[in-house]
N, C-alpha and C positions, 0 to 999 in steps of 0.2 A: 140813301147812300149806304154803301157796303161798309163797314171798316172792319177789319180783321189785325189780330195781335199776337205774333206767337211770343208766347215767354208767359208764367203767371207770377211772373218774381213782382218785387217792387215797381220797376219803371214797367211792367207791364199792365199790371193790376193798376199803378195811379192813372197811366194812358186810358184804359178801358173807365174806370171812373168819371175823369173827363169828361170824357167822350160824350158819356153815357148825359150827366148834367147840362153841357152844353147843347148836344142836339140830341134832344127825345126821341124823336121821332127815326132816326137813324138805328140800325142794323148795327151792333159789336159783338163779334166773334171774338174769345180766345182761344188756343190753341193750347195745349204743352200736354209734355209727355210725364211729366211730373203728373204726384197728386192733384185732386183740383183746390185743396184749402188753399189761401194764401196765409204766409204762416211767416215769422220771424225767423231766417237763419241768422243774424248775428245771436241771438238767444241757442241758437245748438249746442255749442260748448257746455253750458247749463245746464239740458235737458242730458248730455253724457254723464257728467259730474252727479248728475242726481237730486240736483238742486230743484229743479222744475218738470213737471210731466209734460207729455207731448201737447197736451190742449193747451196750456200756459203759452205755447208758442203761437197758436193758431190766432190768425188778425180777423179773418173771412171766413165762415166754412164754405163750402161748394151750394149747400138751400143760398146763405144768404148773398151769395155771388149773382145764382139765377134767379134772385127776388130782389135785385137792384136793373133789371134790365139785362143783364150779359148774358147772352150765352155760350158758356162753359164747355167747351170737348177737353176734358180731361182723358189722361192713360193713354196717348196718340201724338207719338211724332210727325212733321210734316218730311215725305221722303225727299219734295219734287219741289220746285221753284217757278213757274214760267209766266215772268213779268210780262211777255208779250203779249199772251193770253192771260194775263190778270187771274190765273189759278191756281192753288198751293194742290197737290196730290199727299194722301196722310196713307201712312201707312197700310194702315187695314181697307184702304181700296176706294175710301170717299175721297169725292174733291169737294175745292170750295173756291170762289168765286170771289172777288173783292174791287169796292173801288181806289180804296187806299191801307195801305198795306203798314203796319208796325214789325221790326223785326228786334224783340225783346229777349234775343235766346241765351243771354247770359254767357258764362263762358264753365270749361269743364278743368277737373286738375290734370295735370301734369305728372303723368308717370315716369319717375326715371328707366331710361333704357339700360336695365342690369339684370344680369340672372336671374331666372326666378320670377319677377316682375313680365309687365309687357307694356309696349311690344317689344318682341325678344329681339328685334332683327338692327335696333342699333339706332332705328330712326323715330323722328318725331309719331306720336301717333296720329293718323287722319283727324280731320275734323269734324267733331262730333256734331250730328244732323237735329235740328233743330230739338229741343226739346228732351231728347234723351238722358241716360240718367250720367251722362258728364262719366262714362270709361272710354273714350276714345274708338269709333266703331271695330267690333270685333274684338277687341280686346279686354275682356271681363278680368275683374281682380283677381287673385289667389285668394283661397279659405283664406280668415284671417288678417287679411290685408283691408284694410280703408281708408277712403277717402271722402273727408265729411266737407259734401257740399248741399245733399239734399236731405229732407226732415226723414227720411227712411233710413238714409247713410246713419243720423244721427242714433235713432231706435236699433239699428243692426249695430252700433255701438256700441251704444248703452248695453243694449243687452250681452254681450261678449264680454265687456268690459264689469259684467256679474261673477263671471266665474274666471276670469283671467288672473295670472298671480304676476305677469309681468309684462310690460311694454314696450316697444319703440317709436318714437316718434321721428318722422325722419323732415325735416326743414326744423329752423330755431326762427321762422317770422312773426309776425302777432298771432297770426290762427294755431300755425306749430306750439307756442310755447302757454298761450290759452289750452290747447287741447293739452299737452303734456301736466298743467297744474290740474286740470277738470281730472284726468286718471288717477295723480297722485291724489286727487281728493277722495278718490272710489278705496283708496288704500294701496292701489297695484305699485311695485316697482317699474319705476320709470326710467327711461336713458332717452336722452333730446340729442340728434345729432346735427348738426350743422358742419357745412363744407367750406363756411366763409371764417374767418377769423374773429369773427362777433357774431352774438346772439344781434337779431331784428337788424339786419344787416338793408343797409339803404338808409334805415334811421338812428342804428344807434352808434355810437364813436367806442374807442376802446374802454374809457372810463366808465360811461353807464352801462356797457356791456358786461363790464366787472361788476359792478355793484347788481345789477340784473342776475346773473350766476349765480353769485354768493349766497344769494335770495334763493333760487331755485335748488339748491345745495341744499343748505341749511331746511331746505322743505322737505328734503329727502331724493330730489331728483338729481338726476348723474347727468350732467350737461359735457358733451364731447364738440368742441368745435375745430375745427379745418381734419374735420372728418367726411370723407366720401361712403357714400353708403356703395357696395361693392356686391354684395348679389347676398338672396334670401333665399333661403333653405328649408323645404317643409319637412315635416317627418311625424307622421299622425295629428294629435293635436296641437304640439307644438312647431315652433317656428323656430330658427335661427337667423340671426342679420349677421352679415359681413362689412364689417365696416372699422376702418383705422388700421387694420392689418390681424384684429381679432374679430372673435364670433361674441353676440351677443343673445343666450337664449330668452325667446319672451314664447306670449301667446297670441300674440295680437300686434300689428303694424299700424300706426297710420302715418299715410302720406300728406304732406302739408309743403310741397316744396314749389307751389305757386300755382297760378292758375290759367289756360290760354281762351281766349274768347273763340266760341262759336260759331263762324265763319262762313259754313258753307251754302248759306242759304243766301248770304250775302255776295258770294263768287256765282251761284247760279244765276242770283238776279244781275249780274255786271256792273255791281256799285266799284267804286274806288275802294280800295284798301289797304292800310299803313297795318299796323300794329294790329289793329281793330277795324273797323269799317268806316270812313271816313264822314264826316258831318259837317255841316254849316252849323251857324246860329240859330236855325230854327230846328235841329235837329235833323235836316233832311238830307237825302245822300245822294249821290249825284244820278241816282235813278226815278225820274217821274212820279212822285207818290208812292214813294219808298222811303220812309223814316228809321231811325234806328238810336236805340235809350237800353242804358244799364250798360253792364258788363261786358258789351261785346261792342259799345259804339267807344270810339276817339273823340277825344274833348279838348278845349282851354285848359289847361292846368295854369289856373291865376297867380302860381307863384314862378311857373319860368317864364310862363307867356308863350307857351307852347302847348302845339297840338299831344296830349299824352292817352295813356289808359289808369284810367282813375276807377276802378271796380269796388265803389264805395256805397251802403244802399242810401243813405240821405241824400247822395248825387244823383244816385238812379230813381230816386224818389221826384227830384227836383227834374231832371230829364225826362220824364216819364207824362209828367204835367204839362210839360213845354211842348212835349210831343203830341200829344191828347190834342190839345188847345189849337196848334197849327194844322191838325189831320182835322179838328170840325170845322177848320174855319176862320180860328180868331189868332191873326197874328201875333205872337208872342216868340220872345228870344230868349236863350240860356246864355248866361255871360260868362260863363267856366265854374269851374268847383277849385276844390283844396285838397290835397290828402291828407287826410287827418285820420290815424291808427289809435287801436287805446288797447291795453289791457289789465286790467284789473286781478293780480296777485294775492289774494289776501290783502295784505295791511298794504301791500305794495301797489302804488297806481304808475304808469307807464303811458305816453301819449306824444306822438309825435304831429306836427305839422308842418305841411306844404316842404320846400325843398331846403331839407338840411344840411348837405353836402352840397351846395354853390360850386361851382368852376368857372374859372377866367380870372382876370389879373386885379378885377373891384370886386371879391369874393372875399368876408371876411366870418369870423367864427369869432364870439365872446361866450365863454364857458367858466361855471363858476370854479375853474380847478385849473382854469390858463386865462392868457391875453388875446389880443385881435390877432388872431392867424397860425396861434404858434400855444402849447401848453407849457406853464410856466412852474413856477416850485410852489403855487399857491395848494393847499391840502384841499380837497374835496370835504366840505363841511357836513355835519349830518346835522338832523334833528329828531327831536323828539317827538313820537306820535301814541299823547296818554288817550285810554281808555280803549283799547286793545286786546282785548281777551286773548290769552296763546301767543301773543305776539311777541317779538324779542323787544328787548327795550329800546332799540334804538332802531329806524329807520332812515337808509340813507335819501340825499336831497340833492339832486344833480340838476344842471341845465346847461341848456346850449339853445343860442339864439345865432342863426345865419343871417347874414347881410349880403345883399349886393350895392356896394356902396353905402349909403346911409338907410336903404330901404330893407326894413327884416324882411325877408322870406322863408323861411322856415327854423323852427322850434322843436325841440324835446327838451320834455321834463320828467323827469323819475323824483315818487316822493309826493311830490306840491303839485298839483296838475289842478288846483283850481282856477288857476289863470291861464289855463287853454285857450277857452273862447277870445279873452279881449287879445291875444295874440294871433287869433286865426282870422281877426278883425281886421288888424293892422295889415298883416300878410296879405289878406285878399282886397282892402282897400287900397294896397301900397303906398303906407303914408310913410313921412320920412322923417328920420328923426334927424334933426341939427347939429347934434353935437356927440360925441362918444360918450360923454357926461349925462345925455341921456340915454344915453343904452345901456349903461351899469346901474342908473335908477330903474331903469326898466326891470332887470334883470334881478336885481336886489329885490323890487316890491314884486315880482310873479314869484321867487321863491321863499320871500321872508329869510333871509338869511344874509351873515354879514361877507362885506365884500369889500377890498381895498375902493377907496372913495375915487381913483383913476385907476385904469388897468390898461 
């Protein structure tokens, strides 16, 4: 039996793994137009920053990819789709033939349509064909402009990010304000802009979005939010951003203002599609031996109980497995994931989980700086974080636990994020807690900090 996989991300590389364990004797193909290592991008930010070299990242190289069984077509998008005939058409003019088909294409960033940028013409840009390098076809960045999704992105960074004396980062979500500290780490002047009224907007509230800032300030970065980026201006080596209503000169752009999944390969084959490509529990989509894992497939999100897009890699990891396992053969199901964000500031830690912002009329908020539903005159407490080299002396300590009803569903914490996991426990088991009395113990022991004994 044939199986082929495009994507060499996470849910692609665990699928092909799989695969490969389960039925030996079976034929696995991957496809992508990326490099062929399989390599860490949540570690990118790092290798910008200067903290790690590009090998630090690599999980796989391409030898020990083809010396596990796979084999490997790297530097080749797939142009063509035709599930009826069971064969992908690749660019440079080969086809390929399959019995069951993975489609692991992840998804590409999002360029705002503004001057200067593309595409110029005001509309979304097409959907990027499988494997490519995530600009939206036909439309290649501006000198100077990036967008870090792939480990080349990250290197074309890095290296710019040598001689650049000033930056812009345009989104304030956990990749935007990760990549904005990694520059301010390189020494560059930094400016983070954000269109929404809070930094990590979807997860952060007004209060830790302030104490987030203040942090990012005080590090040297100019944080601007319910700013609209307004058009980019080149002029040799430098750049100008428009945005707020002034110019801001740097050398160097990146864009960080979300990311759309991958699409097209999934519209040729005639699957169902929401947001993303739509799935069952086994990962499979409503076309005949047509699966689909990572960043481009729709999931369970275990904390609304809704079909979402969760572009996470331990989910795409977890997805990728389930998909492997159903394409050799052995029935197996994915029962949803969580969204869980993090970003690491310096002294500062940051981490949200599953749905923070609740809607509907049992939607409740305990925050250690208000009461259930409503912020009260209580003071946002800090603490102390000794053994801090450079650090200020005091780091602040924030949280916020969501309810729907007595059941948490989502968390942030700024500060104390030790007690992540046994909250993304509770979230994705949906236990429930009895009393409000145990939710401000809750709340008290995930931050170690004191809290009126009812709230």
């Amino acid at each position: 039996m044939k199986h082929v996989i495009v994507g060499n991300g996470p849910a692609g590389m665990t699928a092909a793994l799989t695969i490969r364990a389960a039925r030996p004797e079976d034929a696995v193909t991957v496809v992508t137009a990326d490099e062929g290592a399989y390599y860490s991008k949540v570690r990118e930010p790092d290798l910008v920053a200067g903290k790690v070299d590009a090998a630090t990242l690599e999980l796989a190289g391409e030898s020990a990819i083809r010396q596990a069984g796979i084999d490997l077509m790297a530097g080749v998008a797939v142009r063509f789709l035709d599930c009826g005939a069971r064969r992908l058409f690749l660019e440079d003019g080969r086809e390929l033939s399959y019995d069951r088909l993975l489609l692991a294409t992840g998804a590409s960033p999002v360029v705002p349509p503004v001057p200067g940028l593309c595409p110029p013409s005001g509309e979304p840009a097409p959907d990027t064909p499988a494997g490519t390098r995530g600009r939206g076809a036909g439309h290649p960045l501006p000198a100077g402009v990036f967008a870090l999704r792939t480990l080349q992105d990250a290197r074309r960074l890095a290296r710019a990010a040598g001689s650049a004396r000033g930056a812009v980062v345009v989104g304030g979500g956990f990749i935007g304000v990760h990549v904005a500290w990694a520059l301010a780490m390189r020494g560059l002047r930094v400016t983070l802009i954000e269109k929404m009224p809070t930094l990590l907007p979807g997860a952060c509230d007004p209060e830790a979005s302030a104490l987030i800032a203040g942090h990012l300030e005080r590090s040297g970065i100019r944080v601007m939010l319910n700013t609209e980026l307004e058009a980019l201006e080149s002029g040799g080596d430098d750049l100008k951003v428009r945005a707020g209503g002034g110019a801001i000169p740097c050398q160097l752009v990146v864009l960080a203002v979300g990311v759309r999944p991958n699409l097209a390969l999934a519209r040729q084959a005639g699957a169902d599609v929401g947001e993303g490509v739509i799935t069952d529990g086994t990962l499979a989509t409503t076309v005949p031996d047509l699966w689909a894992a990572g960043d481009v497939a729709q999931t369970l999100d275990l904390a609304t109980g809704k079909q979402a897009m969760l572009p996470l890699w331990p989910l795409a990891v977890a997805q990728g497995r389930v998909a492997g396992r159903n394409m050799a053969g052995l029935r197996s199901y994915y029962r949803g994931g969580l969204r869980v964000n993090a970003v690491h500031l310096g002294p500062l830690q940051v981490i949200s989980v599953g749905d923070v912002f609740p809607s509907g009329p049992s939607a409740r908020v305990l925050t250690t700086s208000g009461a259930w539903g409503r912020v009260s005159a209580v003071p946002v407490p800090w603490g102390r974080f000794p053994g801090q080299p450079g650090a200020p002396g005091f780091t602040p300590v924030y949280g916020r636990i969501a309810f729907q009803d007595d059941r948490p569903v989502g968390a942030l914490l700024v500060g104390r994020v030790e007690a992540a996991g046994i909250l993304a426990n509770l979230i994705a088991r949906a236990i429930h807690l009895s009393r409000t009395d145990d939710a401000v113990r809750l709340l008290r022991s995930v931050l170690r900090v004191a809290l009126p004994a009812r709230l």
